[in-house]
C-alpha positions as CSV (number, residue, x, y, z in Angstrom):
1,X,0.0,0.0,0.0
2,X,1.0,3.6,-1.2
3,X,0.3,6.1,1.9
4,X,1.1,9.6,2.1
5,X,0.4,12.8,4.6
6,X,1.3,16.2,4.1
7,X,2.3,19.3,6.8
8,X,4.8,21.8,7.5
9,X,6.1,19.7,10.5
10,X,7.8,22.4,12.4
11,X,8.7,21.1,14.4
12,X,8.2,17.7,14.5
13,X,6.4,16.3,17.5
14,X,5.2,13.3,19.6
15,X,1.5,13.7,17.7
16,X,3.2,13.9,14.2
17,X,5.3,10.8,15.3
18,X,2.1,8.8,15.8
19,X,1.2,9.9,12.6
20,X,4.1,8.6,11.0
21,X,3.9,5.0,13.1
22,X,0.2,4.8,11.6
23,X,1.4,5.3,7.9
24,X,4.5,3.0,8.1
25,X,1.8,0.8,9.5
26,X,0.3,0.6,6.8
27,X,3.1,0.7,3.9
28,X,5.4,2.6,2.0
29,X,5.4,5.9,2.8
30,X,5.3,9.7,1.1
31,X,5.4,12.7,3.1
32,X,4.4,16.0,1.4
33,X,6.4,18.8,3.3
34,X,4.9,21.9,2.7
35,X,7.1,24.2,0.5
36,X,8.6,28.0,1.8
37,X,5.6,29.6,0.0
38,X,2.7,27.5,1.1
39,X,3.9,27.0,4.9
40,X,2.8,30.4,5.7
41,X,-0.5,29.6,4.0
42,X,-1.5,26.9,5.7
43,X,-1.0,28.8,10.2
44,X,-3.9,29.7,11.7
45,X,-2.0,31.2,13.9
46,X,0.8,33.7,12.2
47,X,4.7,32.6,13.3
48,X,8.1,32.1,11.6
49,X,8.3,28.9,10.0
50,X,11.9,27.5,9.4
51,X,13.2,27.3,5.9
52,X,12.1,23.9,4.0
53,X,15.5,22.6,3.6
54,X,16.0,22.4,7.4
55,X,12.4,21.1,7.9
56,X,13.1,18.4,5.2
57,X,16.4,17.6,6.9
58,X,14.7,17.0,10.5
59,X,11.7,15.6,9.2
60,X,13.8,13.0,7.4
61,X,15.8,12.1,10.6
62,X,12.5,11.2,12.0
63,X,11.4,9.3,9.1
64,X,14.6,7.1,8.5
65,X,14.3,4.6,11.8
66,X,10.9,4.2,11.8
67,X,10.8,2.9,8.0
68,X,13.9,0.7,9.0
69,X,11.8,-0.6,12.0
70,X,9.1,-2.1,9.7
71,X,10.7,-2.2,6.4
72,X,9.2,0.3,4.7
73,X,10.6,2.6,1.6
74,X,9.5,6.6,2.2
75,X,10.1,9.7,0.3
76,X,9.6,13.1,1.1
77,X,8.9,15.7,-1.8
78,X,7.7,19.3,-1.3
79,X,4.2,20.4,-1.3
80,X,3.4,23.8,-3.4
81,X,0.0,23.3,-3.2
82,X,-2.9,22.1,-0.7
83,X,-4.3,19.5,-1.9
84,X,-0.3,18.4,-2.7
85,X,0.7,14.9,-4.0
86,X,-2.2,13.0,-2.2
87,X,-4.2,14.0,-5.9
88,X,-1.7,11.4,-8.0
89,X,-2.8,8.1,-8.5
90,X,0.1,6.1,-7.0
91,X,-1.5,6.7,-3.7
92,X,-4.3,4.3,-1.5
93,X,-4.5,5.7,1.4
94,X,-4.3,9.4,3.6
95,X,-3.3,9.9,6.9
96,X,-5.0,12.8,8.5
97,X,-6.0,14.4,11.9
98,X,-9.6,15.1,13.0
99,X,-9.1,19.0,11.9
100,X,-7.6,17.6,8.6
101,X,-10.3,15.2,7.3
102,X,-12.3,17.8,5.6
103,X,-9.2,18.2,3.5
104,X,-8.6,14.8,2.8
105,X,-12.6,14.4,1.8
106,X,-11.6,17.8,-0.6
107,X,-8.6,15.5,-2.2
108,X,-10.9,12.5,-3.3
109,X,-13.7,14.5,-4.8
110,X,-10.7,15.6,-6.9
111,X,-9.8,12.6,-7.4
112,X,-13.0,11.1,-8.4
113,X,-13.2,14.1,-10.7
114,X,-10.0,12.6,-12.3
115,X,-11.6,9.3,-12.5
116,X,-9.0,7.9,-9.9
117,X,-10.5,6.0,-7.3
118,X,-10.6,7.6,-3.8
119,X,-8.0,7.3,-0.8
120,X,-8.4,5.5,2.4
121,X,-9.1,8.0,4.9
122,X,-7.1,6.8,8.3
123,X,-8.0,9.8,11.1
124,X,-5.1,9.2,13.5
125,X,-6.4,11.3,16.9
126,X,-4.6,13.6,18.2
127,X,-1.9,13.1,21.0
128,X,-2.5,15.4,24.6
129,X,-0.1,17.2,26.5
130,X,0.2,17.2,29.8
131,X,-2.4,19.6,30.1
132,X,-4.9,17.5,28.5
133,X,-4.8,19.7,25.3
134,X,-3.5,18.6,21.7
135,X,0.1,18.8,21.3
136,X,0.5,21.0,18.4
137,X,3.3,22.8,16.6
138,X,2.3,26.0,17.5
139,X,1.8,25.6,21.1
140,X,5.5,24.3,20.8
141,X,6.9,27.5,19.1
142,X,4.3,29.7,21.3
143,X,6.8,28.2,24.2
144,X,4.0,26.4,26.1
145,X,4.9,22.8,25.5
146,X,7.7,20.6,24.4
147,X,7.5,18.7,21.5
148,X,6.5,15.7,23.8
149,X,3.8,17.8,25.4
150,X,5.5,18.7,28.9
151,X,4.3,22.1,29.9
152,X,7.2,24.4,29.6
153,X,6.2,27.5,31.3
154,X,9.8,29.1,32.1
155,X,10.8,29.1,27.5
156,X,10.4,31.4,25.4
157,X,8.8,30.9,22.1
158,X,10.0,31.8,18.7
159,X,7.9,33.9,17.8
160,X,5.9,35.1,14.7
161,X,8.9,36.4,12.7
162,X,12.3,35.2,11.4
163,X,15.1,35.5,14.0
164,X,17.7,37.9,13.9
């Protein structure tokens, strides 16, 4: 089976890793990593996002063990538009998050409007931090949480702009 997800994945954290364990799961694996231009896009919550390059490079440290752990072949290729790779036909299943699904629903109605046949949905729930609330990206670079969901209530986050 041909699986892919998509995000910006910055940075990586404990509810993208269970993510990742579902799709690798389930087979080979294709991340979509959202590119410079479209990361910005997709916040609902304006901050600095790190360059893809370095994004790519920690997302694919991540990737590498657990596709070793159950023999699994991934790839990761950039993302320039929403609905991103998950449109081709190579691919038979989705991962998503509850807040996601409505996107992934979006992708096979364009698919079925390509005559491809629609993805496996597989909603992967979402991973609490220690203060009972999701573990998310932006909470991490916001400085509340660690990317395992400890509350960190002494950091500073990063903040909405590039650093100097």
């Amino acid at each position: 089976m041909n699986v892919a997800l998509g995000g910006t994945f910055d940075p990586v954290h404990d509810g993208h890793r269970k993510l990742f364990e579902r799709a690798f799961e389930l087979g080979d694996v294709t991340v979509g990593l959202t590119s410079d231009e479209l990361a910005p896009k997709t916040r609902h919550v304006e901050r600095y996002v790190r360059p893809y390059d370095r994004r790519e490079r920690d997302l694919e440290a991540e990737l590498a063990p657990l596709a070793a752990a159950h023999g699994r072949e991934f790839a990761v290729r950039e993302l320039t538009e929403p609905t991103g790779i998950a449109v081709e036909p190579e691919f038979d299943a989705l991962i998503v998050s509850p807040e996601t699904k409505g996107g992934g629903e979006r992708i096979n109605e364009i698919r079925a409007e390509h005559g491809r046949d629609p993805l496996d949905l597989v909603v992967v729930d979402h991973v609490a931090a220690e203060d009972g609330e999701r573990i998310s990206s932006t909470r991490i670079v916001a400085g509340e949480i660690d990317e395992h969901g400890n509350l960190t209530p002494d950091r500073e986050g990063r903040g909405a702009t590039r650093p100097e």
